[in-house]
C-alpha angles and dihedrals in degrees: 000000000000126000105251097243099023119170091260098058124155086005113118114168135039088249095060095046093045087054100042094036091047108032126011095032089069096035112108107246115246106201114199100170125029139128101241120145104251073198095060093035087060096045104038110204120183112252106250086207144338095277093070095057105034107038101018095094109349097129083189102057087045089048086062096042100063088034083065090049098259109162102252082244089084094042105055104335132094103299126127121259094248097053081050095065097038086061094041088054092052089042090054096044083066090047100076106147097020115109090241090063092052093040084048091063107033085061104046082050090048110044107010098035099236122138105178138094116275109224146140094283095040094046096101102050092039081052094053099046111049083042085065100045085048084056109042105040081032090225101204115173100270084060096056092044095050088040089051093056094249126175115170135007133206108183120189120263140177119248080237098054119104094229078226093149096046092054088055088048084052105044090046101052116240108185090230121071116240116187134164128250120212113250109172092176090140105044084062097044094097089161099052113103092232108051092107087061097047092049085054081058091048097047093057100041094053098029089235119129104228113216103132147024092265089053089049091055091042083057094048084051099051092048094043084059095056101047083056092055079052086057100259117162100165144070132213137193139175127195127188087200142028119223125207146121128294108253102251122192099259087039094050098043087073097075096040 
């Protein structure tokens, strides 16, 4: 029987590990779109145990969490790190077959040396091991990054942020490249109760006025302008929605 994360995993055919083994295993990774801290890239600052990396700001693990019934307390609330985690491994034991399950895994084998299955029994000495390793080889960000291959990175920044951190990343030095990436989420939210406030943001951060929807785009422009000066070469947006029209019969014979 196979190991359950074997080195081959996922890999099916002789074709697939011959072009992983050979070729992409050994490939730098060039990430154009994550959700990585310019900030704590830029400190530093060593991980005091799993749960901050894994559960401080994953929108994706929390979106689970709540989908398997956990109190938002141990989400984002008050609980303690390690209630956290306790809740994040029975969450994942009913994810079999999600990514998350699979991208779990692959990370506590390749960074923390566990082969096993995280669940609700093995919490506690999964826990306690990767806290050690956290704490002895004092694993920060810039570690895992280097460790990962990495060559660039794009994170993902508001049209109203400084870039401030990204500057400093610059001007220091840091052998990997870490660039923004233009998200302009909030400049398209019209519904959301906030969005006056955010053009205020806005406002200040591009010296445009918004009143109107051609000061808005001036604004866009202006930021746009100055993520490419930092470097920025991509675009992302996210929609919680996709608008388009209803296929009608004339409309739909086309593609038949």
């Amino acid at each position: 029987m196979r190991k359950f994360m074997d080195e081959d995993f996922l890999l099916t055919t002789e074709t697939a590990k011959h072009l992983y083994h050979d070729f992409a295993e050994k490939m730098p990774i060039v990430d154009y779109h994550c959700h990585l801290s310019p900030r704590e890239i830029y400190e530093d600052i060593p991980y005091d145990n799993i749960t901050q990396i894994w559960l401080y700001a994953d929108h994706y693990k929390w979106r689970q969490m709540r989908s398997n019934g956990v109190e938002e307390r141990f989400v984002t609330g008050d609980a303690s790190d390690r209630e956290k985690f306790q809740k994040w491994a029975e969450t994942l034991e009913a994810a079999i077959g999600n990514p998350l399950y699979h991208w779990s895994h692959l990370e506590l084998k390749r960074y923390f040396g566990y082969e096993g299955a995280l669940n609700g029994e093995t919490a506690e000495a999964v826990w306690q091991l990767c806290n050690t390793k956290l704490r002895e080889e004092k694993l920060s960000p810039r570690k895992f990054i280097l460790k990962s291959g990495v060559k660039v990175i794009c994170t993902t920044d508001d049209p109203a942020d400084t870039l401030e951190w990204h500057r400093k990343l610059q001007e220091e030095g840091f052998e990997v490249k870490v660039l923004p990436s233009f998200r302009p989420d909030k400049a398209m939210n019209l519904e959301k109760p906030d969005y006056a406030d955010y053009l205020n943001k806005l406002s200040d951060a591009s010296g445009v006025q918004i009143d109107s929807f051609k000061k808005l785009m001036e604004a866009l422009k202006l930021r746009m302008d100055f993520f490419d000066e930092m470097g920025c070469k991509v675009a992302d947006h996210g929609l919680s929605y996709v608008m388009c029209e209803p296929a009608t019969e004339k409309r739909s014979s086309r593609f038949l």
